[in-house]
C-alpha positions as CSV (number, residue, x, y, z in Angstrom):
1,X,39.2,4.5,-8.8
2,X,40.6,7.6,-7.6
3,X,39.9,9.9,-10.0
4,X,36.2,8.8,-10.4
5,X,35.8,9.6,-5.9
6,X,37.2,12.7,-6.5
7,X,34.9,13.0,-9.5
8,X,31.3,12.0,-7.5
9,X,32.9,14.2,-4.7
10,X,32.6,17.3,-7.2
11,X,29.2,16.4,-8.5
12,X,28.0,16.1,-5.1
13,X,29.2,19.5,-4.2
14,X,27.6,20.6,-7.4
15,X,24.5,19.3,-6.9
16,X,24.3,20.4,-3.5
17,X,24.7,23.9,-4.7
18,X,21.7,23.8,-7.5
19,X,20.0,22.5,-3.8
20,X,20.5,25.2,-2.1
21,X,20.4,27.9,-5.0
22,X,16.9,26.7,-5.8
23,X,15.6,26.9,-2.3
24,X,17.0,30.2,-2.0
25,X,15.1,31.6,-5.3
26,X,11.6,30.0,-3.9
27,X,12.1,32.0,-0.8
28,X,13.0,29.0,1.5
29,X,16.5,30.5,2.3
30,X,15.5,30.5,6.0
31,X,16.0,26.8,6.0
32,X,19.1,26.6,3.8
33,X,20.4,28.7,6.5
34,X,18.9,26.2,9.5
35,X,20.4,23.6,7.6
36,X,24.2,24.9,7.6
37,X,23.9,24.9,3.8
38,X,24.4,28.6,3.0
39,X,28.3,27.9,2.3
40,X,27.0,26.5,-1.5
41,X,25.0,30.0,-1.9
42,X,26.3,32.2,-5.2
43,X,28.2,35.1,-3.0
44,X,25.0,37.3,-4.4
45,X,22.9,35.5,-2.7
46,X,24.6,35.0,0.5
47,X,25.0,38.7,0.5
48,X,21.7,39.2,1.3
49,X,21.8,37.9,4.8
50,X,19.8,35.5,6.5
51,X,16.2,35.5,5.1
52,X,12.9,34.9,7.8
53,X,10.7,32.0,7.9
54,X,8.5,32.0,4.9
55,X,4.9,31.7,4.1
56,X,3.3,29.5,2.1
57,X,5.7,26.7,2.7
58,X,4.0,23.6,0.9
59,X,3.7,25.7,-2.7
60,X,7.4,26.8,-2.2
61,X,9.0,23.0,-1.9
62,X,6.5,22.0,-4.8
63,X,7.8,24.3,-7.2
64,X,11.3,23.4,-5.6
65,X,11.0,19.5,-6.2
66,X,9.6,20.6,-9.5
67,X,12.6,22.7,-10.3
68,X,15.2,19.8,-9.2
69,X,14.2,17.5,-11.6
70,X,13.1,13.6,-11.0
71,X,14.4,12.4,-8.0
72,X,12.8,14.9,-6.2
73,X,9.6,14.6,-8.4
74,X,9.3,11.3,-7.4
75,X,10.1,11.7,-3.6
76,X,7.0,14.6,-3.6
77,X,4.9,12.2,-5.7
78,X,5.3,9.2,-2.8
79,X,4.9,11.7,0.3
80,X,1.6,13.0,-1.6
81,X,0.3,9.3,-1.0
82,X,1.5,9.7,2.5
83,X,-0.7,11.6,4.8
84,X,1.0,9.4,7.9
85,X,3.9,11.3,7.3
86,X,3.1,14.7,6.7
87,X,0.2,17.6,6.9
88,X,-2.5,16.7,4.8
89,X,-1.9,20.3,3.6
90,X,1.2,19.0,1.7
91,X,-0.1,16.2,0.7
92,X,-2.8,18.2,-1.4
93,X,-0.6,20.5,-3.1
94,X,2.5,17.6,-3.8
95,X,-0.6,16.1,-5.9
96,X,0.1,18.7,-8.1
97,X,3.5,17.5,-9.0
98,X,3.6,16.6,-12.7
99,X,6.8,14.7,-14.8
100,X,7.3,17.9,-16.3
101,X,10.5,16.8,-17.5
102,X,11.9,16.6,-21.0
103,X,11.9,13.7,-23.0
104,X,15.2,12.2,-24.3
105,X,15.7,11.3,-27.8
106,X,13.8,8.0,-29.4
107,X,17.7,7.5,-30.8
108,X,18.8,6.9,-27.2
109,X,15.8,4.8,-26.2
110,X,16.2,2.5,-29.4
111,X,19.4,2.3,-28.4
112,X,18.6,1.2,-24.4
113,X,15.9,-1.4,-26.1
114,X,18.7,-3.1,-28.4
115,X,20.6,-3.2,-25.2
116,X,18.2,-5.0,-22.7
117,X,16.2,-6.8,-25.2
118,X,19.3,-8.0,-27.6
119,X,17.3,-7.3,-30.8
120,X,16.8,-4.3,-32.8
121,X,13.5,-2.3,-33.7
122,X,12.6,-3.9,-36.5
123,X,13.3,-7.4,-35.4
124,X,10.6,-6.9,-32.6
125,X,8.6,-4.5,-34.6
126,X,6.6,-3.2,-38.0
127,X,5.7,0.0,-36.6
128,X,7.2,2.3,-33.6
129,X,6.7,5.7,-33.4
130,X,8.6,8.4,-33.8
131,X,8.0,10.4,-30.6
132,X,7.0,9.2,-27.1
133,X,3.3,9.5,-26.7
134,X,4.3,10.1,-23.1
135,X,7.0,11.3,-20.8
136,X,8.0,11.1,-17.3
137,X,10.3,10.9,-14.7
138,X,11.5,7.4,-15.0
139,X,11.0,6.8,-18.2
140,X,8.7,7.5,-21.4
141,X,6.3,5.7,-23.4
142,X,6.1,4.6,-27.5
143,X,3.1,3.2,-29.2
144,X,4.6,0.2,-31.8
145,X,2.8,-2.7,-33.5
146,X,4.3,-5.7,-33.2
147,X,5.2,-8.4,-36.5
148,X,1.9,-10.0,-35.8
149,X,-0.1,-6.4,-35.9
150,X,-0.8,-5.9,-32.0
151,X,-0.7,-2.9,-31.2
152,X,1.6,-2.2,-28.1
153,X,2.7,0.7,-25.5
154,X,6.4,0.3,-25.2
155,X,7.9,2.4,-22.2
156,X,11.2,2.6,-21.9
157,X,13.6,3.7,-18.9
158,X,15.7,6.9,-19.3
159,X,19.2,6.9,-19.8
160,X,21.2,6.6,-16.7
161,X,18.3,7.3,-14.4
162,X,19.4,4.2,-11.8
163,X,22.4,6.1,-11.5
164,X,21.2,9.7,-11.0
165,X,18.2,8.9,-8.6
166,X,20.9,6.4,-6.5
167,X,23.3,9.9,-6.2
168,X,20.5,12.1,-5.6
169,X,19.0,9.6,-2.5
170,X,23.1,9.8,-1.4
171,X,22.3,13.5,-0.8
172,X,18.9,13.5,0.4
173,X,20.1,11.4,3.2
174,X,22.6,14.2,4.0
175,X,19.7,16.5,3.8
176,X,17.7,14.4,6.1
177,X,20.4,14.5,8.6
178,X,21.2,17.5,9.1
179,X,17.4,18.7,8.9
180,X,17.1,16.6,12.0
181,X,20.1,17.7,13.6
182,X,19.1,21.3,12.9
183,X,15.7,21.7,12.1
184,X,13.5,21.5,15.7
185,X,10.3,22.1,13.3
186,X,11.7,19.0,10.4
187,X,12.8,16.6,13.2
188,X,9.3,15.6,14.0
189,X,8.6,14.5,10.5
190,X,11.5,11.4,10.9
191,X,13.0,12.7,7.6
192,X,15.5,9.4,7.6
193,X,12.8,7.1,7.4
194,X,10.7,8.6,4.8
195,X,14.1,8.9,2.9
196,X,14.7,5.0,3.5
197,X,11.1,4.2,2.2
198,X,11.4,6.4,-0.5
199,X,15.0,4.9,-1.9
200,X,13.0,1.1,-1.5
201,X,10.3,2.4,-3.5
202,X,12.2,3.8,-6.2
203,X,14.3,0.7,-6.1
204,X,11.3,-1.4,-6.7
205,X,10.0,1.7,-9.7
206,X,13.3,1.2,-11.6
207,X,12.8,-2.5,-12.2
208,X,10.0,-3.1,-15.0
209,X,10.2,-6.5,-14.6
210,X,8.9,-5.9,-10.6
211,X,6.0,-3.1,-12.7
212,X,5.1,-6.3,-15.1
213,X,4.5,-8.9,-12.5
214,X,2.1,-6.7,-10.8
215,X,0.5,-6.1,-14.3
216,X,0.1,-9.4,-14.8
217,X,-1.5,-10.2,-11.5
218,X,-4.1,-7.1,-12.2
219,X,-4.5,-8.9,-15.8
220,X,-5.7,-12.7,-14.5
221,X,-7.9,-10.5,-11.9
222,X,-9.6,-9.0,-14.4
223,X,-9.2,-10.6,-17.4
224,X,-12.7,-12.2,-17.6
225,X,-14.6,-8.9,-16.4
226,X,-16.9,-7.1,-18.3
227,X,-15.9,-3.6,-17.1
228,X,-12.2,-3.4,-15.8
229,X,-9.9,-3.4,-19.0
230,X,-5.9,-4.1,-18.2
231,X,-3.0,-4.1,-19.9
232,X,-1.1,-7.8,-21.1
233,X,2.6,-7.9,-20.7
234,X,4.7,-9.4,-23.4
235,X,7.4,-11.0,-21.8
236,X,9.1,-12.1,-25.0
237,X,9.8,-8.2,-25.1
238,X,10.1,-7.0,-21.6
239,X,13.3,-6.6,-19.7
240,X,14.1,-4.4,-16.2
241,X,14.1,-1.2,-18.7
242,X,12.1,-2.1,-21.2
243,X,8.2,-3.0,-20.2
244,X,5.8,-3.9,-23.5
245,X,2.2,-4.2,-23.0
246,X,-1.0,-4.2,-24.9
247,X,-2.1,-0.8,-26.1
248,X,-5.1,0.9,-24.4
249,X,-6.7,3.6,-26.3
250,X,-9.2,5.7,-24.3
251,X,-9.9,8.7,-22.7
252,X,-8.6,10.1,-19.4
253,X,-11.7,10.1,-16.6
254,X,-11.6,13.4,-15.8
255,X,-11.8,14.8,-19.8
256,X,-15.8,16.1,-19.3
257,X,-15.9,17.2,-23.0
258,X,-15.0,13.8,-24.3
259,X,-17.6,12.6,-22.0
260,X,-20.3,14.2,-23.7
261,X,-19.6,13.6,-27.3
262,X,-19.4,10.1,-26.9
263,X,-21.8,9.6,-24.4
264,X,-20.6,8.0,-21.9
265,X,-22.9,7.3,-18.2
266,X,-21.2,9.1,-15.3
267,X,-23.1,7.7,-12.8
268,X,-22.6,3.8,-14.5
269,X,-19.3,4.5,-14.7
270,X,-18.3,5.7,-11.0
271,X,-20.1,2.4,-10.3
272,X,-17.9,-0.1,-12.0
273,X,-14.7,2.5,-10.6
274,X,-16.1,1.6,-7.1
275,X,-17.0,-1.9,-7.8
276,X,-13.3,-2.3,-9.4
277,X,-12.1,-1.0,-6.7
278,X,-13.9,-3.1,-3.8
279,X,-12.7,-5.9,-5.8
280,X,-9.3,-5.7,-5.6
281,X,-9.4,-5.3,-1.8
282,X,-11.7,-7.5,-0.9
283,X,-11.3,-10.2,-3.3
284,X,-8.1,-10.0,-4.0
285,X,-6.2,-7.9,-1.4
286,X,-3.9,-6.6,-4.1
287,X,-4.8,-3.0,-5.3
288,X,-3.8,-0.1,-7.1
289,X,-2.3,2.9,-5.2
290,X,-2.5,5.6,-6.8
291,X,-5.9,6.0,-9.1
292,X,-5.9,9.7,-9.9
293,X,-7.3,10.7,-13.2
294,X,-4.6,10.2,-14.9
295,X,-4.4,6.6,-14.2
296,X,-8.1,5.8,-14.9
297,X,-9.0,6.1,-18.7
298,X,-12.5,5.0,-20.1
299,X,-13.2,3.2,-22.9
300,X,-16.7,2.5,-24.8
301,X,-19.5,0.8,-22.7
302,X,-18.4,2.6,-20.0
303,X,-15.7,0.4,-19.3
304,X,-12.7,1.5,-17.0
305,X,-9.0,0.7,-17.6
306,X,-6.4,1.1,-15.1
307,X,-2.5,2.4,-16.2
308,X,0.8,2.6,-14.3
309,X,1.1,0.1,-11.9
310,X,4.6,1.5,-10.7
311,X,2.8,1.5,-6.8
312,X,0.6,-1.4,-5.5
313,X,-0.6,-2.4,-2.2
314,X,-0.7,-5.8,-1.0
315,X,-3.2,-6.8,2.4
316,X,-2.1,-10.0,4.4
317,X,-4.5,-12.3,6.0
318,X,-4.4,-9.9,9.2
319,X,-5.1,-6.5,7.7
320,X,-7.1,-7.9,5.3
321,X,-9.4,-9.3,8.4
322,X,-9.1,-5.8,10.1
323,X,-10.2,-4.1,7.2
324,X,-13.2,-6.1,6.6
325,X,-14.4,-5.5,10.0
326,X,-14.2,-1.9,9.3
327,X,-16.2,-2.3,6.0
328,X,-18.9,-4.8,7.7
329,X,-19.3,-1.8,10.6
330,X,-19.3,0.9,7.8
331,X,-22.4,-1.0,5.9
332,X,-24.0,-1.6,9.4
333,X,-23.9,2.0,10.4
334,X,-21.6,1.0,13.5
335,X,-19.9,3.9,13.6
336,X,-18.0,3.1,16.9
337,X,-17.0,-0.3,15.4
338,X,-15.4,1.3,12.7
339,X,-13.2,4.1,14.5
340,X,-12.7,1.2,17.4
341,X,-11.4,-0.8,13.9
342,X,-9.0,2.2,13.0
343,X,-7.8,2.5,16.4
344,X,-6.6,-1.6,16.5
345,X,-4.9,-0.8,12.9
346,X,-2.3,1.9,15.0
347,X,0.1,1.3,17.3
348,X,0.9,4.5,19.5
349,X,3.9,5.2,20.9
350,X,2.8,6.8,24.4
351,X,-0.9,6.4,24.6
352,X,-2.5,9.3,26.2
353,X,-6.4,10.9,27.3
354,X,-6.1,13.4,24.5
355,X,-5.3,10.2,22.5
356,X,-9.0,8.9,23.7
357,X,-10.8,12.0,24.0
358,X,-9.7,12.9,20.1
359,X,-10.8,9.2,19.1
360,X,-14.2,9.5,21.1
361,X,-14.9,12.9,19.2
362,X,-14.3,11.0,16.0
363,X,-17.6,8.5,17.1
364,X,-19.8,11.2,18.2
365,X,-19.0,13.2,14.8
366,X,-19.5,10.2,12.5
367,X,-21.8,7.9,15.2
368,X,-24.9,9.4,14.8
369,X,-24.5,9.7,11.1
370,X,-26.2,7.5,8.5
371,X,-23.8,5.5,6.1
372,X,-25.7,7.1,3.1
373,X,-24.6,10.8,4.7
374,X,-20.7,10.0,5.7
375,X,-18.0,11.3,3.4
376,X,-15.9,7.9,3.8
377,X,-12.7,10.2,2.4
378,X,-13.0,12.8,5.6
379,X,-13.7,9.9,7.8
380,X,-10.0,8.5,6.9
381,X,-8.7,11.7,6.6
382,X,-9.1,13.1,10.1
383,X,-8.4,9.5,11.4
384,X,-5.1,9.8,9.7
385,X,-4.8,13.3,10.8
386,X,-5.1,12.4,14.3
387,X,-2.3,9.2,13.6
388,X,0.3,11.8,12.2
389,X,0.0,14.1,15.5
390,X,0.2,10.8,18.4
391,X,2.8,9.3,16.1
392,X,0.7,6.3,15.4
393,X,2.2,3.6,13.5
394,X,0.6,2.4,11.1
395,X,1.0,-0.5,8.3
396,X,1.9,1.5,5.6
397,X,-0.3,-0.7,2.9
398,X,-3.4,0.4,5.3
399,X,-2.0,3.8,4.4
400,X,-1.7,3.6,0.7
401,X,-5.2,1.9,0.8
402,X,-6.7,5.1,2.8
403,X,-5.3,7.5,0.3
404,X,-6.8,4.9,-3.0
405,X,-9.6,5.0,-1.3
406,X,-9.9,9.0,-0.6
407,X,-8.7,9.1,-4.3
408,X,-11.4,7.0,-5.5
409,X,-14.1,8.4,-3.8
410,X,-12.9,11.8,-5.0
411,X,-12.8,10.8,-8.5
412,X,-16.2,9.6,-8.5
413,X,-17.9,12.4,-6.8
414,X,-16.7,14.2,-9.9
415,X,-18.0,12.3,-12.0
416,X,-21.1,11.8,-10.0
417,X,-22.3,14.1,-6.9
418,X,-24.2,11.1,-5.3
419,X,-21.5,8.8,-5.3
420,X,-20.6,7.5,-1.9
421,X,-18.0,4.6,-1.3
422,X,-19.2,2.8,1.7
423,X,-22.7,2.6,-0.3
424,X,-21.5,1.0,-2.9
425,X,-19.4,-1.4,-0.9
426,X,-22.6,-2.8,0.6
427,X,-23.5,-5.8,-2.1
428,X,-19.4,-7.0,-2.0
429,X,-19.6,-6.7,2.1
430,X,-22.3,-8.8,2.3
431,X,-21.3,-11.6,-0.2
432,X,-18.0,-10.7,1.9
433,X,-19.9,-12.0,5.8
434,X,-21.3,-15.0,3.8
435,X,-18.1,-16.2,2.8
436,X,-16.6,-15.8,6.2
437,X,-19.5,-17.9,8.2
438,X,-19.7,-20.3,5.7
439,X,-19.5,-23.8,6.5
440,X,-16.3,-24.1,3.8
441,X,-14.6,-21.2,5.6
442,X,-15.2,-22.6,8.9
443,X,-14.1,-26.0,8.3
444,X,-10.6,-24.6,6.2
445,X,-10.1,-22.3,9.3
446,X,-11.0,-25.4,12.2
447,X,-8.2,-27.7,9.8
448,X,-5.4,-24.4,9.4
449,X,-5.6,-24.6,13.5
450,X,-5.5,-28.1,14.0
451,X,-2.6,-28.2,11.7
452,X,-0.8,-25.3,13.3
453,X,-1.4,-27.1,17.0
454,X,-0.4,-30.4,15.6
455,X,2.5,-28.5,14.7
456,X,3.0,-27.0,18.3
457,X,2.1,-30.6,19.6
458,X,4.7,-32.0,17.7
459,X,7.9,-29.8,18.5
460,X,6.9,-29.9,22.0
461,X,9.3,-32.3,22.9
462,X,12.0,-31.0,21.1
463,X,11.4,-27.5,22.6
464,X,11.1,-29.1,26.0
465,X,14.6,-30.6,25.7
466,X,16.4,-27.3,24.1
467,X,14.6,-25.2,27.4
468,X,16.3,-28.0,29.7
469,X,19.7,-28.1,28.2
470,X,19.4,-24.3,28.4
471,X,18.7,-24.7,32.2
472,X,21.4,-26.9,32.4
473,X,23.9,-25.2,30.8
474,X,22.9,-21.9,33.2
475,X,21.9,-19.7,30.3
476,X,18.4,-19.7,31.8
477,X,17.9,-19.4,35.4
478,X,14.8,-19.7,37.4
479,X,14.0,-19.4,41.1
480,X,11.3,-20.9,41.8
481,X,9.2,-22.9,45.1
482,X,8.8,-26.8,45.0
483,X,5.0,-25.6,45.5
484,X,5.0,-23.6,42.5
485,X,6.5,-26.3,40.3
486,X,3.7,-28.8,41.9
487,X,0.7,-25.9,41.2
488,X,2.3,-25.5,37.3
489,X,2.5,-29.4,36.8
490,X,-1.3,-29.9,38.0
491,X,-2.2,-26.9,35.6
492,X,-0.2,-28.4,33.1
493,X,-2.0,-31.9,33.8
494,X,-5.6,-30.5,33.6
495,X,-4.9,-28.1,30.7
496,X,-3.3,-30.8,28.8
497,X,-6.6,-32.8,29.2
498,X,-8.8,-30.2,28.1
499,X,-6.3,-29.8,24.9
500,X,-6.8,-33.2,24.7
501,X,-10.4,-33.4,24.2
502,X,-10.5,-29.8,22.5
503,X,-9.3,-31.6,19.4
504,X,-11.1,-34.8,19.8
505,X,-14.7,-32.6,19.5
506,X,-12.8,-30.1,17.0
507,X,-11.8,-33.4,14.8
508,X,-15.4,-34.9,15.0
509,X,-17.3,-31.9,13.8
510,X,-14.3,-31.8,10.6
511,X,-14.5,-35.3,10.1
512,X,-18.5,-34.7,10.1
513,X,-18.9,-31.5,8.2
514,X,-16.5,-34.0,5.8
515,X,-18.9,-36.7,5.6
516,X,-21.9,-34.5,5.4
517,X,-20.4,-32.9,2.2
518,X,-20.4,-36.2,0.3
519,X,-23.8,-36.8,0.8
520,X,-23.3,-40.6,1.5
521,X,-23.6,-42.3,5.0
522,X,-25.2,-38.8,6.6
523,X,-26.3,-41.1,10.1
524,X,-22.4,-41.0,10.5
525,X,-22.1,-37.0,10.4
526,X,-24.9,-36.8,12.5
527,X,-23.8,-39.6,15.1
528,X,-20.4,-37.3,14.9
529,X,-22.2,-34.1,15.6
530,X,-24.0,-35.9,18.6
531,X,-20.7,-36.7,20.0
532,X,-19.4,-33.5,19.4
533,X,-22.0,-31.5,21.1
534,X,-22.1,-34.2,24.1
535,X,-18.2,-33.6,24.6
536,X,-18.4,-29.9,24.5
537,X,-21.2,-30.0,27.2
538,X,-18.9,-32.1,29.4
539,X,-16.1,-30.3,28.8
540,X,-17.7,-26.7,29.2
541,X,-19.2,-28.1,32.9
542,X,-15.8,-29.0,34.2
543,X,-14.1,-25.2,33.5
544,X,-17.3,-24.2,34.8
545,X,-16.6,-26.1,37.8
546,X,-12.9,-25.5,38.0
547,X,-13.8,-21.5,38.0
């Protein structure tokens, strides 16, 4: 146990040198300096002195992440979905990053599938090829044909990489500390927290049974569509380094020559991207974070498939609501609705008039603006620009989805120089505001809040007694007039009433709507709805009168 401290003590120290020695060759040696790591220069390059702050920063720490392998890949890949983090400027050029790594032997990786799968090759397979068809940071990926002739993508994890990315996040959390203990220009970027969301992410990335599940959910989405192709997981021959799925055989989106010999419709195409897209958001409110090009390929008919599925963003019932007010606005040309919506996503720290004035530019810019004539990707982008200077907090799926949707939008306008987003999210908006006002929605929402108060209703007494005991026992202590108590029991009395017959009118239009739906006995429903409406007119008179 010793001997294998002492041993991750020297690879630390090792590793922290090829850190240092790498930022010093791209010309960041100014910060290796900041960041008291100059003791693990070469003495030829500590002989040189202390260099000044460089130029060009965001192109020097690409080619930096690039040069330290796939940990860092991987961290520069995440923040590039991230523009709540950092400058958007960073952002665009960490998009750059590629897996440029090299592959590892198909003997190895036969070798991790008889491992996690307990069977060998050719128990599971005819066919498997003999060099990956693709390579990355995590792992690579095999085309195979299974006994029964489908054809499969096998992708398998690389040797040892759990181990080597959990060492490398050991020493970026060094990093991260002592940028922020050093660094007065890196402190403002919360290094440790991007570092913590970064190691949960790559957590989540190293398990392909996690990557499976979400392929499976995107596979019942879309499974009966006419234009989304996704991939089928084979369970039988999946394990948390070893992911098999059906083979998709097309051509990347952004490959124009292909485009052309077979073709394809650029403009039908950007149409079912966008109308992918708006599905998974709105119907859904599960989508795919990271559509660049090299995710998206396109098969005959125009058709659209969607690969890698190692970052997904989920919307809850909350955001999901926030979001849609935002796209109802959006199609109704409200333009203050919509940066009022973004605002009441954020939570700011130390709100301020700059704050306001800022936001209030933001409506004049894109107020008077016609949906057809609003870049949907700028609008998001400077909104999230102006988040990352007040520090505004915000939920970081809302993030991921702003950067799909900024990446979508791009992607299409390639394709197609007309294409515009919030246009195309009109015909899913609407069917969006019927659903919400219909009489099915509003009768599951009026039951969901009689449950929850029935709920309240019910522990009241119990909760009554623990607050008394509480009082009792001293751990609660109130000063309070006999007065006061007499005012809160009369409020307590008349609200209690009105509570009362709140859910006696909400239960009669419920039990109604009910009725009315089986189309027997309707003079019931509407004797209900009579009721109802009589009730509420009573009840609406004597707050009237109380106010």
């Amino acid at each position: 146990m010793l001997f294998e401290n002492i041993k991750e003590a020297y690879q630390d120290i090792k590793r922290l040198e090829h850190i240092a020695s790498v930022l010093f060759k791209h010309d960041l040696g100014f910060y290796v300096y900041q960041l008291r790591l100059h003791q693990h220069l070469r003495v030829s390059e500590r002989v040189r002195g202390q260099p000044n702050p460089p130029s060009s920063i965001p192109e020097k720490i690409r080619k930096s992440l690039e040069e330290l392998g796939p940990t860092f890949i991987k961290l520069g890949q995440l923040l590039s979905l991230r523009p709540d983090l950092i400058p958007n400027e960073y952002c665009e050029e960490f998009k750059k990053l590629q897996d440029s790594v090299h592959p590892f032997s198909t003997k190895q990786a036969l070798s991790i599938l008889k491992e996690e799968l307990k069977k060998s090759k050719d128990e599971i397979f005819s066919e498997f090829s003999e060099e990956p068809i693709a390579s990355a940071s995590i792992g690579q990926v095999y085309k195979a044909k299974l006994l029964n002739k489908e054809i499969v993508a096998v992708k398998i994890q690389r040797p040892d990489i759990e181990k080597t990315i959990a060492q490398d996040i050991q020493l970026l959390k060094h990093l991260a500390f002592l940028a922020e203990k050093y660094s007065p220009e890196l402190k403002k970027y919360n290094i440790q927290e991007i570092i913590k969301e970064f190691e949960r992410y790559t957590k989540n990335e190293l398990d392909y049974y996690r990557e499976g599940r979400s392929i499976q959910k995107f596979y019942e989405m879309f499974k009966d569509s006419k234009t989304v192709v996704t991939p089928k997981v084979y369970w039988d021959y999946t394990g948390k380094r070893v992911l098999t799925m059906s083979y998709i055989d097309g051509i990347k989106i952004d490959n124009e020559k292909e485009f052309e010999r077979r073709n394809y419709s650029k403009k039908e195409i950007a149409t079912n991207l966008a109308n992918c897209f708006m599905s998974q958001v709105i119907d859904h409110g599960f989508f795919h974070a990271d559509p660049h090009p090299a995710n998206v390929f396109i098969l005959p008919k125009n058709k659209i498939a969607l690969l890698d599925f190692g970052i997904v963003g989920r919307l809850d019932d909350e955001l999901k609501n926030k979001l849609t007010n935002i796209f109802i606005a959006l199609t109704r040309k409200d333009m203050k609705k919509v940066v009022y919506g973004l605002r009441a996503l954020g939570v700011v720290e130390k709100p301020s008039e700059s704050l306001e004035e800022e936001l209030s530019l933001l409506i004049m810019e894109y107020g008077s603006a016609d949906v057809n004539q609003i870049d949907i990707s700028s609008l998001f982008r400077d909104f999230l620009n102006i988040a990352l200077r007040y520090n505004m907090k915000l939920p970081v799926n809302f993030v991921l989805l702003t950067k799909a949707i900024i990446t979508c939008e791009s992607v299409g306008r390639s394709l197609y120089p007309e294409f515009n987003m919030a246009d195309y999210s009109k015909d899913y908006v609407e069917e969006l505001i019927a659903k919400r006002y219909s009489i099915e929605n509003i009768t599951r929402q009026v039951k969901n809040n009689l449950t929850e108060f029935s709920d309240v209703i019910t522990n009241l007494p119990s909760n009554i007694n623990k607050t008394i005991n509480k009082l009792q026992s001293g751990e609660i202590k109130l000063d309070v007039e006999d007065a006061d108590v007499k005012e809160l029991s009369a409020n307590i009395s008349h609200g209690s009433d009105k509570i009362a017959m709140g859910l006696i009118i909400a239960a009669l239009i419920v039990g109604s709507a009910l009725v009315l739906q089986t189309g027997r006995v309707k003079w019931v429903a509407v004797f209900g709805f009579i009721m109802a409406t009589i009730l509420s007119i009573v009840l609406t008179t004597s707050i009237l009168k109380e106010r």
